[in-house]
PDB file with SEQRES, HELIX, SHEET and CRYST1 records, atoms N, CA, C and O in Angstrom:
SEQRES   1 A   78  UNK UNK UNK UNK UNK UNK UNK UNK UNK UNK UNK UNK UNK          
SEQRES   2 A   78  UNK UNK UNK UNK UNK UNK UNK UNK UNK UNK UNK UNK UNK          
SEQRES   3 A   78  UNK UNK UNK UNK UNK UNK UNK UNK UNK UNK UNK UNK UNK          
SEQRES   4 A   78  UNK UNK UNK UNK UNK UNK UNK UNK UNK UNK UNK UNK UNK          
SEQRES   5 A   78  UNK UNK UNK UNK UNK UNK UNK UNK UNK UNK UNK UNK UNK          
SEQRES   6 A   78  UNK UNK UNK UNK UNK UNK UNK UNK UNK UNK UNK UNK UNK          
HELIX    1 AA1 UNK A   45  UNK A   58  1                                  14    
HELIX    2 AA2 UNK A   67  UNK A   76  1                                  10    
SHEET    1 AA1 4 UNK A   7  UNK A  12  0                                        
SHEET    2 AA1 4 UNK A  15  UNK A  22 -1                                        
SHEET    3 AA1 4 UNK A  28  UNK A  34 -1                                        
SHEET    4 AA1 4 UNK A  37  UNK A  38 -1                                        
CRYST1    1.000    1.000    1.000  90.00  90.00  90.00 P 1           1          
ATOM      1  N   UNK A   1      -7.215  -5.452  13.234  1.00  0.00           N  
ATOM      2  CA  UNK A   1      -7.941  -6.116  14.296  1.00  0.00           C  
ATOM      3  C   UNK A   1      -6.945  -6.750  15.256  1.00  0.00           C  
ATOM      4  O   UNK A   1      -5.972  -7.373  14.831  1.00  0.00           O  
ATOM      5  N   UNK A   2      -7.223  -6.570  16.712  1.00  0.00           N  
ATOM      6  CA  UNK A   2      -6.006  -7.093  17.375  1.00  0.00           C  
ATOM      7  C   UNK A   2      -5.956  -8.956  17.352  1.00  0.00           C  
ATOM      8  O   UNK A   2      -6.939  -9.676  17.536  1.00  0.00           O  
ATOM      9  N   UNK A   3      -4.671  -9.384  17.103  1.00  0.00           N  
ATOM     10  CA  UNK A   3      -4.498 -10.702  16.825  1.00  0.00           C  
ATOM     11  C   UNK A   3      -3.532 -11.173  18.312  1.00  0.00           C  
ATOM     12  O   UNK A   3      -2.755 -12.106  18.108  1.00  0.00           O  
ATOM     13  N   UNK A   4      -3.540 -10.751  19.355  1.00  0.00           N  
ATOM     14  CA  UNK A   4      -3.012 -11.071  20.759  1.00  0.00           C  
ATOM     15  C   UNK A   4      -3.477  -9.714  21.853  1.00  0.00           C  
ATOM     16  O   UNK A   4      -4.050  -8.643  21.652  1.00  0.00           O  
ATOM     17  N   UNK A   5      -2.919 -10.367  23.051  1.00  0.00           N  
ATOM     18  CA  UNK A   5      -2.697  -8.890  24.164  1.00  0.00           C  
ATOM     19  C   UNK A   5      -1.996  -7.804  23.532  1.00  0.00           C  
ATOM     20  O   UNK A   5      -2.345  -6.648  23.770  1.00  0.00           O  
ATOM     21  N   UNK A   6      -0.755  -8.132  22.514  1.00  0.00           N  
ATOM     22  CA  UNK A   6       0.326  -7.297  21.798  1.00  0.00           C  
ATOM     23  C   UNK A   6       0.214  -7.036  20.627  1.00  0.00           C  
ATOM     24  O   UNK A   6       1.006  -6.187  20.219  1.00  0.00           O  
ATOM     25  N   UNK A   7      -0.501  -7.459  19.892  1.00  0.00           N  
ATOM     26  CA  UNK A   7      -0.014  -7.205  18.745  1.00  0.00           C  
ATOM     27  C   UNK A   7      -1.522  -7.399  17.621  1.00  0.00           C  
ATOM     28  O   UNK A   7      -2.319  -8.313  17.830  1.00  0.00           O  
ATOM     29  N   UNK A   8      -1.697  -6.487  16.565  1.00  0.00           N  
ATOM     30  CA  UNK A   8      -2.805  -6.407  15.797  1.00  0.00           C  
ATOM     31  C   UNK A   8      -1.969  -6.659  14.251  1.00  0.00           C  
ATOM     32  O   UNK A   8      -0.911  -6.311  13.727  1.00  0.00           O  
ATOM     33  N   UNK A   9      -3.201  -7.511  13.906  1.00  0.00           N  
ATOM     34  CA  UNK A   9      -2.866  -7.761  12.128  1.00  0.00           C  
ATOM     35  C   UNK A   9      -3.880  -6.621  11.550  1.00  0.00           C  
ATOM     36  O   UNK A   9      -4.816  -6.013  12.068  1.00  0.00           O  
ATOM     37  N   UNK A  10      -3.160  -6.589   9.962  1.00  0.00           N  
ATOM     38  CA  UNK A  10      -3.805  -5.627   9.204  1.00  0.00           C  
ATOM     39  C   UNK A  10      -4.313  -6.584   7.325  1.00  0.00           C  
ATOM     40  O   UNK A  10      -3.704  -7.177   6.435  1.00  0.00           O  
ATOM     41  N   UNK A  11      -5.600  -6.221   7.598  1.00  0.00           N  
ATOM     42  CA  UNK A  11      -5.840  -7.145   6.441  1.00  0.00           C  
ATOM     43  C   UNK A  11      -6.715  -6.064   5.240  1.00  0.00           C  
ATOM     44  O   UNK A  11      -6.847  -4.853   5.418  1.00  0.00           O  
ATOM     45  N   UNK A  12      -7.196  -6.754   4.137  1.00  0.00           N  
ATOM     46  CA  UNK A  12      -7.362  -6.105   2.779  1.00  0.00           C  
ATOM     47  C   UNK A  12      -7.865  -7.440   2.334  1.00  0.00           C  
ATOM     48  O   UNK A  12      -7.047  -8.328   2.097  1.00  0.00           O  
ATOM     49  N   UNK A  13      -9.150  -7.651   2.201  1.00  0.00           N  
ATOM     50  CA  UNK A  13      -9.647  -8.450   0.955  1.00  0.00           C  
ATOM     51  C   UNK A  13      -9.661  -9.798   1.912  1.00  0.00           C  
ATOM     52  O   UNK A  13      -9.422 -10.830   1.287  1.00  0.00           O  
ATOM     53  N   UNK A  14      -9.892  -9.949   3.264  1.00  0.00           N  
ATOM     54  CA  UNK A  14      -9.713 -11.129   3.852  1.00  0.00           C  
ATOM     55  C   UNK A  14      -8.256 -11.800   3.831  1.00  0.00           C  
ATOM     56  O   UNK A  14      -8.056 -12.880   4.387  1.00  0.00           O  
ATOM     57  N   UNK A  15      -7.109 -10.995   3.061  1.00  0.00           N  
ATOM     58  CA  UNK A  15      -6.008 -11.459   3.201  1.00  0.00           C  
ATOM     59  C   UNK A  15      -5.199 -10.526   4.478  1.00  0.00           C  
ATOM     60  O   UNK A  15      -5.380  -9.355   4.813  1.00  0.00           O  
ATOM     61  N   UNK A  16      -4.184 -11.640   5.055  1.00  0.00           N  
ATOM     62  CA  UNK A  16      -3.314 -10.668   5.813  1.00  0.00           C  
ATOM     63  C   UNK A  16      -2.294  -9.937   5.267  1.00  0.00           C  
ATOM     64  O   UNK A  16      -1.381 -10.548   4.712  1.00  0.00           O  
ATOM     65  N   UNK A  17      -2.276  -8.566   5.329  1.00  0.00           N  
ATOM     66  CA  UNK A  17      -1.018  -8.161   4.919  1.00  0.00           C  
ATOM     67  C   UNK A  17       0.425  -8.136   5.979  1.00  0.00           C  
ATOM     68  O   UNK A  17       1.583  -8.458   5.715  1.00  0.00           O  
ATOM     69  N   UNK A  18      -0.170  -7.629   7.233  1.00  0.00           N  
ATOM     70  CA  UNK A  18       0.869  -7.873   8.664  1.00  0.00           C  
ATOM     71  C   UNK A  18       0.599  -7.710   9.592  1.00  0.00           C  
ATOM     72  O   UNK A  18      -0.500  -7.248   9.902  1.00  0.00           O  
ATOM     73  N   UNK A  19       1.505  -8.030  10.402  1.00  0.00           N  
ATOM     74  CA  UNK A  19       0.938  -7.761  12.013  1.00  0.00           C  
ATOM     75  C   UNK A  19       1.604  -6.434  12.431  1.00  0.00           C  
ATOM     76  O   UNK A  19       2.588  -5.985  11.844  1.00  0.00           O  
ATOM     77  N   UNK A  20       0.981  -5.804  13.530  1.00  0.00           N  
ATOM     78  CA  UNK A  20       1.409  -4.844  14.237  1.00  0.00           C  
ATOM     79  C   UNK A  20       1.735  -5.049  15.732  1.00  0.00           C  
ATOM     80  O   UNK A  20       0.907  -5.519  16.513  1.00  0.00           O  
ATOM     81  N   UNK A  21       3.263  -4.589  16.177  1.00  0.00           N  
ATOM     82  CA  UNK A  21       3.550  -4.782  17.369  1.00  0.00           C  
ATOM     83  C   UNK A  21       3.894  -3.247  17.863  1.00  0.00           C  
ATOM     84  O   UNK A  21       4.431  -2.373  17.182  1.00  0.00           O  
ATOM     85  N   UNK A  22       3.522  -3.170  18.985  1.00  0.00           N  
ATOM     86  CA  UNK A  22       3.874  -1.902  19.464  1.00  0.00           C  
ATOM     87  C   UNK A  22       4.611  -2.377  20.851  1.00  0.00           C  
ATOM     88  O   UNK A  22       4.357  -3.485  21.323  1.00  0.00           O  
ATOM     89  N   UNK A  23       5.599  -1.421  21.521  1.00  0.00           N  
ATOM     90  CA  UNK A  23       6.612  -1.817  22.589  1.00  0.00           C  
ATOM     91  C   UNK A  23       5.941  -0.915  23.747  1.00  0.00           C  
ATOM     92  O   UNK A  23       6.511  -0.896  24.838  1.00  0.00           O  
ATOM     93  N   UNK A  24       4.769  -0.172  23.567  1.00  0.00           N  
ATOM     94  CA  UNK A  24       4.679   0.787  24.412  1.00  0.00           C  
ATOM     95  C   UNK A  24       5.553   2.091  24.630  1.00  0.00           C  
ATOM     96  O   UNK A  24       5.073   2.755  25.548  1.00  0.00           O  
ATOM     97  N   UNK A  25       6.503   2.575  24.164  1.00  0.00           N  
ATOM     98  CA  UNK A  25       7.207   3.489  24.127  1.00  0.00           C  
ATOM     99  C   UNK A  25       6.950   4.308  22.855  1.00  0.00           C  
ATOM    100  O   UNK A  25       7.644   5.212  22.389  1.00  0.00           O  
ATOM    101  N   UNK A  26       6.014   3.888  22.482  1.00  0.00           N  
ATOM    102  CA  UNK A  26       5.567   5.182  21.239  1.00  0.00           C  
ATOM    103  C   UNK A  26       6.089   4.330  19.687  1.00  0.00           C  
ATOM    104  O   UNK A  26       6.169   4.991  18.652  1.00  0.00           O  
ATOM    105  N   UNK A  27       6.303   3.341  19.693  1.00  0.00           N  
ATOM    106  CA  UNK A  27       7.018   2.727  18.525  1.00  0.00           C  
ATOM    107  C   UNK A  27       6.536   1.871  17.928  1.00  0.00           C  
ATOM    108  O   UNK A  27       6.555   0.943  18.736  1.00  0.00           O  
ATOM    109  N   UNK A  28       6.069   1.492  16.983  1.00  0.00           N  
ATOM    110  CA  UNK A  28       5.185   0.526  16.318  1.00  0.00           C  
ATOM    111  C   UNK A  28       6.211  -0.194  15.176  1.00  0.00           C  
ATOM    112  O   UNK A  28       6.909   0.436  14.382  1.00  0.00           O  
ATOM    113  N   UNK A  29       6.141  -1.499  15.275  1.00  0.00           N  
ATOM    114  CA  UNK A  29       6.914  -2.291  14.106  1.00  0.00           C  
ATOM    115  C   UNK A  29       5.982  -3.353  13.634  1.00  0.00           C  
ATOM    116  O   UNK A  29       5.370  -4.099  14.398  1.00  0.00           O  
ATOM    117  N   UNK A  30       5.896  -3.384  12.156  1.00  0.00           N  
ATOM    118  CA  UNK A  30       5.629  -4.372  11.339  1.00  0.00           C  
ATOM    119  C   UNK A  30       6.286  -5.420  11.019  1.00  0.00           C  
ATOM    120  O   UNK A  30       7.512  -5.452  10.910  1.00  0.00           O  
ATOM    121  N   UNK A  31       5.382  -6.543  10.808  1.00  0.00           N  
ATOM    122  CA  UNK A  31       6.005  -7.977   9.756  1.00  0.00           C  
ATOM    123  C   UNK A  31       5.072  -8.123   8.779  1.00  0.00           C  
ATOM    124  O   UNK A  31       3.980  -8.687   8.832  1.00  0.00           O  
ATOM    125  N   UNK A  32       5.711  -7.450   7.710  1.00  0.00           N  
ATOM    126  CA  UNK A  32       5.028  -7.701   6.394  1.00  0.00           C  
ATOM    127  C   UNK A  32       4.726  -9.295   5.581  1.00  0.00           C  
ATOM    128  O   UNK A  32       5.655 -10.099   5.498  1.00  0.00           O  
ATOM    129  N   UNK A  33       3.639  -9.553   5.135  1.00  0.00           N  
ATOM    130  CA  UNK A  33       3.283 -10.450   4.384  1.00  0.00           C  
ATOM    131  C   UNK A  33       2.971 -10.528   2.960  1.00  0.00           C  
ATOM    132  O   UNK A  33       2.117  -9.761   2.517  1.00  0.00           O  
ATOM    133  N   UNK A  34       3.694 -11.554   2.007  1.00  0.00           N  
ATOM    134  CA  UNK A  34       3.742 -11.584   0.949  1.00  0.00           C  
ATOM    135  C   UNK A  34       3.275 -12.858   0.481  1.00  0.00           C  
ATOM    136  O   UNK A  34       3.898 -13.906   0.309  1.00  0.00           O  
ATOM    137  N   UNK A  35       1.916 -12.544   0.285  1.00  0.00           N  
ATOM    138  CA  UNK A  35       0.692 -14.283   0.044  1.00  0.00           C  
ATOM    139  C   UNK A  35       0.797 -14.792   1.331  1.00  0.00           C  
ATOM    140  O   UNK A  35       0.397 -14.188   2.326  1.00  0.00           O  
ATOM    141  N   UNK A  36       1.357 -15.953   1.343  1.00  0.00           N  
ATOM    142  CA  UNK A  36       1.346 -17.049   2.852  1.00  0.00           C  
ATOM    143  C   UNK A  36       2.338 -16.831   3.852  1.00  0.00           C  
ATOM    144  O   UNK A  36       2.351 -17.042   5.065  1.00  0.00           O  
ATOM    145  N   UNK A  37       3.328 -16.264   2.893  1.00  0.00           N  
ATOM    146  CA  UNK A  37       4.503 -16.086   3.683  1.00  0.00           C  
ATOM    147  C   UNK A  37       5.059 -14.429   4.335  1.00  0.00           C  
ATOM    148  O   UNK A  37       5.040 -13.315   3.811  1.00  0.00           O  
ATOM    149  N   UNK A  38       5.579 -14.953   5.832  1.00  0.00           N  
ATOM    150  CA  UNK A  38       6.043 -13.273   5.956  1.00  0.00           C  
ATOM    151  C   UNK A  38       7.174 -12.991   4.693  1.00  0.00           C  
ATOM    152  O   UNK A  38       7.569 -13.861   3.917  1.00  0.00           O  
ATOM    153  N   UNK A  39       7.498 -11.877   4.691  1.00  0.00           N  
ATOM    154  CA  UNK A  39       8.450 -11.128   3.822  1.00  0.00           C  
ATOM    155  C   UNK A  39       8.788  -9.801   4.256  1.00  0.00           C  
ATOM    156  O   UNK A  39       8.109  -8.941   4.818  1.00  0.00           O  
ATOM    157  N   UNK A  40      10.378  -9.825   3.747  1.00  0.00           N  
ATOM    158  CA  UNK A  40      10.835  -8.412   4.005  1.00  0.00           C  
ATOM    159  C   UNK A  40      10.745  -7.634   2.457  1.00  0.00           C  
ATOM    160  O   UNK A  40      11.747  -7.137   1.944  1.00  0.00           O  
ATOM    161  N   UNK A  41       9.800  -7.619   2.002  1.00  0.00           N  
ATOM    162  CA  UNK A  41       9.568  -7.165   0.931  1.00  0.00           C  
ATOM    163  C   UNK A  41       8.831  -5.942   0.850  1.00  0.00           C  
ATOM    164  O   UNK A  41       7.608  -6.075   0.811  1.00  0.00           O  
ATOM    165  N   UNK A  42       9.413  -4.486   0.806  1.00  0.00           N  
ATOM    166  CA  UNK A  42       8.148  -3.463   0.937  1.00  0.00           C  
ATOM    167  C   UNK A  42       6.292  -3.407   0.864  1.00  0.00           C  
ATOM    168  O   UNK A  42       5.728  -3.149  -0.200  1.00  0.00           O  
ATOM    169  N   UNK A  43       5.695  -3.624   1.856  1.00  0.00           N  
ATOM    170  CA  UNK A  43       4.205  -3.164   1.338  1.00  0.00           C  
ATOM    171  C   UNK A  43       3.943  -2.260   0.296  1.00  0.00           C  
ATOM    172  O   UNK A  43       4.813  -1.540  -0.193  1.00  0.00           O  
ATOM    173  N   UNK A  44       2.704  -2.279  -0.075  1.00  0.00           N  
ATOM    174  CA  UNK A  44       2.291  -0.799  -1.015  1.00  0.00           C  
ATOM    175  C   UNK A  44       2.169   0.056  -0.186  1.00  0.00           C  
ATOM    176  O   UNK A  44       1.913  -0.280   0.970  1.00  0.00           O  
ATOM    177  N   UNK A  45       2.324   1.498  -0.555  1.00  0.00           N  
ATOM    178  CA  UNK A  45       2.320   2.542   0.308  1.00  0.00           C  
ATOM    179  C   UNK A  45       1.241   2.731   1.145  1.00  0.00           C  
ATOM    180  O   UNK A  45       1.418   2.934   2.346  1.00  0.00           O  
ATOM    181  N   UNK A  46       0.124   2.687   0.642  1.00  0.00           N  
ATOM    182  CA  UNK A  46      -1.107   2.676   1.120  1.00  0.00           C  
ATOM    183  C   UNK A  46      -1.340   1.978   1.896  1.00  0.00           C  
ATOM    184  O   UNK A  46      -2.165   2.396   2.709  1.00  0.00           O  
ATOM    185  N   UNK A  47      -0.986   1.055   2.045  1.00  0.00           N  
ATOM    186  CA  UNK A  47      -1.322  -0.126   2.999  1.00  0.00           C  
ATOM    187  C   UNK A  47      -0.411   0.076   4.270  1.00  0.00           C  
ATOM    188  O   UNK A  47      -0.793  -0.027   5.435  1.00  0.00           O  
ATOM    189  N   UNK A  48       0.882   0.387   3.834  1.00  0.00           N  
ATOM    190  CA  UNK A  48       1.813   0.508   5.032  1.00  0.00           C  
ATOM    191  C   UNK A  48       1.402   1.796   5.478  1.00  0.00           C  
ATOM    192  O   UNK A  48       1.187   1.703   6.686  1.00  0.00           O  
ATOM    193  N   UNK A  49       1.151   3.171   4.997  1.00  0.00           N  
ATOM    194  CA  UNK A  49       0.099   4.038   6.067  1.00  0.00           C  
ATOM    195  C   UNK A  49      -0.159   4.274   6.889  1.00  0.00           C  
ATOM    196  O   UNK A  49       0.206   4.852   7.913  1.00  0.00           O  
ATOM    197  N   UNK A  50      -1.538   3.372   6.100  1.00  0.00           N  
ATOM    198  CA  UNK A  50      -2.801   3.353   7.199  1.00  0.00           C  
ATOM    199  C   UNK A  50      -2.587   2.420   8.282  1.00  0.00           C  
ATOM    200  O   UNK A  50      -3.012   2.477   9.436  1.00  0.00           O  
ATOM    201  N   UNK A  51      -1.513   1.135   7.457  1.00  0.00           N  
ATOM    202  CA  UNK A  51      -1.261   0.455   9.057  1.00  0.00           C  
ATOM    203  C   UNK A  51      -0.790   1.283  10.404  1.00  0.00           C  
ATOM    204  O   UNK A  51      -1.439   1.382  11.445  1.00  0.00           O  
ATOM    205  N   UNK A  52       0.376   1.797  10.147  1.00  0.00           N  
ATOM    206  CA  UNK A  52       1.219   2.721  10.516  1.00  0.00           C  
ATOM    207  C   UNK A  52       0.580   3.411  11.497  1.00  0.00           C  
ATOM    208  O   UNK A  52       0.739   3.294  12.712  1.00  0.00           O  
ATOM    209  N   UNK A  53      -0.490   4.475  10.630  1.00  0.00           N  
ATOM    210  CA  UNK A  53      -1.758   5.334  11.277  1.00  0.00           C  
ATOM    211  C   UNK A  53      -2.578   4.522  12.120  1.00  0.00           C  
ATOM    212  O   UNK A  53      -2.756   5.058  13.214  1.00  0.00           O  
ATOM    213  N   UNK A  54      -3.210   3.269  11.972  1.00  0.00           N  
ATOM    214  CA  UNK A  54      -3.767   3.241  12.952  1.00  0.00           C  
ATOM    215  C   UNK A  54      -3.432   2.497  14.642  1.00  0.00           C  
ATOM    216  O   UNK A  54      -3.949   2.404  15.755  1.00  0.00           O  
ATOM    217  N   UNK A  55      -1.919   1.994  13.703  1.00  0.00           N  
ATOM    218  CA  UNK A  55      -1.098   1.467  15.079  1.00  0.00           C  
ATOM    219  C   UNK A  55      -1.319   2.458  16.043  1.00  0.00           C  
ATOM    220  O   UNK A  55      -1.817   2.364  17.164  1.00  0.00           O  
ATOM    221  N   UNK A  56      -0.831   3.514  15.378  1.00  0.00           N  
ATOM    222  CA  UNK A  56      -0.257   4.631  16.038  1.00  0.00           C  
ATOM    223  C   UNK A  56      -1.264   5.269  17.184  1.00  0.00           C  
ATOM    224  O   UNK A  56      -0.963   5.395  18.371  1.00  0.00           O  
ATOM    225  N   UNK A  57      -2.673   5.690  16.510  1.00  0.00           N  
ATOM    226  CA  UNK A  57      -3.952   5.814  16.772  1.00  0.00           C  
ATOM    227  C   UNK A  57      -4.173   5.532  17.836  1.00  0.00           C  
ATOM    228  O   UNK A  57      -4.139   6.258  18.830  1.00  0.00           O  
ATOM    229  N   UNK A  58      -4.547   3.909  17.718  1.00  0.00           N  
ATOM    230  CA  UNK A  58      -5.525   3.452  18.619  1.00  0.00           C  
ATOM    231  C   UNK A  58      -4.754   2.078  19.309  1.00  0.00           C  
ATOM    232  O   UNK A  58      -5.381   1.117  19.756  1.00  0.00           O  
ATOM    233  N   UNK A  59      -3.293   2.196  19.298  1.00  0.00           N  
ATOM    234  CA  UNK A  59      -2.142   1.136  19.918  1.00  0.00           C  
ATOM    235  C   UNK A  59      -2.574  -0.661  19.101  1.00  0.00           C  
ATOM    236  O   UNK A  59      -3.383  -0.808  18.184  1.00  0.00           O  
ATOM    237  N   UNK A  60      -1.931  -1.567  19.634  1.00  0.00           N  
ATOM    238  CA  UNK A  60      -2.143  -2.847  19.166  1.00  0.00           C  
ATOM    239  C   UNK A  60      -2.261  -3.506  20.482  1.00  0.00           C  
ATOM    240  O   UNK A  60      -1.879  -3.157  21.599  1.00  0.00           O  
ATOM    241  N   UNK A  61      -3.054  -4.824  19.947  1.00  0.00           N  
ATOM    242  CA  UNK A  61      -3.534  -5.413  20.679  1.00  0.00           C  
ATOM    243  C   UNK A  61      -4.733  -5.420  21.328  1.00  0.00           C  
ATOM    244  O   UNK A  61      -5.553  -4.519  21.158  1.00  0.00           O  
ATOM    245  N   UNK A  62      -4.916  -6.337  22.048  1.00  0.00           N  
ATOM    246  CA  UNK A  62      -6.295  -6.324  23.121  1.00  0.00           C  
ATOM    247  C   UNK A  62      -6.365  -7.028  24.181  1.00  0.00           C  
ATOM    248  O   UNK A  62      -5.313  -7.664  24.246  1.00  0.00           O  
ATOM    249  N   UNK A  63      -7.050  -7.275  25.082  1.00  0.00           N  
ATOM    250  CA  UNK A  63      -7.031  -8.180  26.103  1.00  0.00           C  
ATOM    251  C   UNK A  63      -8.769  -9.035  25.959  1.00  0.00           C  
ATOM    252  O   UNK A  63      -9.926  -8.615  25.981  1.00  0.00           O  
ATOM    253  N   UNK A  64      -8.214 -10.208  25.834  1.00  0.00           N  
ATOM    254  CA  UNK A  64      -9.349 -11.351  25.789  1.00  0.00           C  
ATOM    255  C   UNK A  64     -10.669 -10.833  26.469  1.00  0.00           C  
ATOM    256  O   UNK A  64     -10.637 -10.327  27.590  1.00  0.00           O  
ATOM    257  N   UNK A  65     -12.178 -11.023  25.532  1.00  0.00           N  
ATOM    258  CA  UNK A  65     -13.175 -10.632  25.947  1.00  0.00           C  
ATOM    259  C   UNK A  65     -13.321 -10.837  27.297  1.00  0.00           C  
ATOM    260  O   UNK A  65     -13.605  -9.864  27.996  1.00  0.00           O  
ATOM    261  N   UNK A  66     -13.110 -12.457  28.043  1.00  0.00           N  
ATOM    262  CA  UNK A  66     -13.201 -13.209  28.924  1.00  0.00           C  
ATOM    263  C   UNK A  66     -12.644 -12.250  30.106  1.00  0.00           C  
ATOM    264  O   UNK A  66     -13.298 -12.170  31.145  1.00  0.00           O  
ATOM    265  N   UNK A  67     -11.657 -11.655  29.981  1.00  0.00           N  
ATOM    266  CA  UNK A  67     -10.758 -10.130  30.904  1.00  0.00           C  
ATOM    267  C   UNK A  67     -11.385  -9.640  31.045  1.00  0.00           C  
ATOM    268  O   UNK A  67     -11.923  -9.727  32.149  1.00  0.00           O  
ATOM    269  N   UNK A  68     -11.820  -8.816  30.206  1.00  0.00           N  
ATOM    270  CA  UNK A  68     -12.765  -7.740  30.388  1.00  0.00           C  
ATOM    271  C   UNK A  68     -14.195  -7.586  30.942  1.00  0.00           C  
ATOM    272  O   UNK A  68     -14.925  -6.616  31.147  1.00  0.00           O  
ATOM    273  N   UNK A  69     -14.302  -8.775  31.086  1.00  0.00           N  
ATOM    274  CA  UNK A  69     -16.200  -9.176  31.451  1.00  0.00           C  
ATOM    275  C   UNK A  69     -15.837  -9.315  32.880  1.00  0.00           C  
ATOM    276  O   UNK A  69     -16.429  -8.711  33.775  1.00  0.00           O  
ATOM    277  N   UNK A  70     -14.952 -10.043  33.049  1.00  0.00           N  
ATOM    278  CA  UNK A  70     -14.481 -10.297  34.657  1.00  0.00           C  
ATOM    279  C   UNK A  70     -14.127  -8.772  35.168  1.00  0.00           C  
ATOM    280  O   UNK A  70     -14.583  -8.473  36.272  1.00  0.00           O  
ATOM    281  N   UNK A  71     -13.524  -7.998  34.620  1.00  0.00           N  
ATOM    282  CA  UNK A  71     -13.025  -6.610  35.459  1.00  0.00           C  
ATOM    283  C   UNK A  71     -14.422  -5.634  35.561  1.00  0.00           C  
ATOM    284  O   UNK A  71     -14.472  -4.639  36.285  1.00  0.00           O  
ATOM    285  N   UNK A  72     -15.618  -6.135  34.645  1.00  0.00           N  
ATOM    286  CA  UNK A  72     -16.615  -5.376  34.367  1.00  0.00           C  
ATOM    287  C   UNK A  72     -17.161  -6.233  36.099  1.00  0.00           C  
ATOM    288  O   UNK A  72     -17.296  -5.682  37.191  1.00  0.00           O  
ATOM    289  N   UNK A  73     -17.305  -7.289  35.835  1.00  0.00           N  
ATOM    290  CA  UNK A  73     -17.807  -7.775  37.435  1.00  0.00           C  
ATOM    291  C   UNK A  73     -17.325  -7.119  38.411  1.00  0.00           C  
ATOM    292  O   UNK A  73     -17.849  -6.344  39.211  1.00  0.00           O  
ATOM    293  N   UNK A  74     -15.880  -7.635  38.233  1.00  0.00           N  
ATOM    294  CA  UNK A  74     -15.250  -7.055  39.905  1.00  0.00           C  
ATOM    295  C   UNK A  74     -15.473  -5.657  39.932  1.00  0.00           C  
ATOM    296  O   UNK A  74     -15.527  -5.360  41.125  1.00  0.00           O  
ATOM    297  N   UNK A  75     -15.669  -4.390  39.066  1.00  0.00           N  
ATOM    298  CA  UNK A  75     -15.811  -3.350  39.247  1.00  0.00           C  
ATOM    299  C   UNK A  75     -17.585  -3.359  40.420  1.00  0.00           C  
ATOM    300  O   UNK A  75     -17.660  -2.792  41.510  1.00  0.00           O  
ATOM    301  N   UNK A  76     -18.462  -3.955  39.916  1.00  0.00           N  
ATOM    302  CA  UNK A  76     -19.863  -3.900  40.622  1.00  0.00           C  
ATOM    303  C   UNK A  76     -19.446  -4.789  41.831  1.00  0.00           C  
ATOM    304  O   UNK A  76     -20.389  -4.920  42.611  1.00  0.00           O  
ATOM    305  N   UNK A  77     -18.628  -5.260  42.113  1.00  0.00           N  
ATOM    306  CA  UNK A  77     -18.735  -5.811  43.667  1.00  0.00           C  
ATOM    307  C   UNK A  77     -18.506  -4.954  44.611  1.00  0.00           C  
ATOM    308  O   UNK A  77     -17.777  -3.962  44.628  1.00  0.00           O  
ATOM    309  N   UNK A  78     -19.283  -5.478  45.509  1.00  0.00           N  
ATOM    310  CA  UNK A  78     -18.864  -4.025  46.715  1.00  0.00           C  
ATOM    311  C   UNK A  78     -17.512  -4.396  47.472  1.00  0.00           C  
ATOM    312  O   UNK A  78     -17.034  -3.621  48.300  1.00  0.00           O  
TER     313      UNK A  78                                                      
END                                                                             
């Protein structure tokens, strides 16, 4: 789910496992989480994946609902 304009976390069980940053150049990097804390500690495979996959997919990030409702306006103005 995206957690900024940049960058989407990936969760399992209501816990976070990491965030996803992408640079726009086709490249996606993780910060893995281990309980509360980040860690450079390998994910399970599975998990690192599908993160991976859906970085890749469908990019990270989002832009605030509040953006988007406004560009939905200004599009209907004459």
């Amino acid at each position: 789910m995206p957690n900024s304009s940049d960058t989407s976390r990936l969760r399992r069980d209501k816990r976070r496992l990491g965030v996803f940053t992408s640079t726009g150049d086709g490249k996606d990097s993780a910060v893995w989480e281990n309980g509360e804390r980040r860690s450079t500690a390998a994910p399970e495979p599975y998990d690192a994946a599908v993160g991976y996959a859906l970085a890749a997919a469908y990019g990270t990030g989002a832009e605030p609902m509040w953006h988007e409702a406004l560009d939905a306006v200004t599009e209907l103005w004459p």
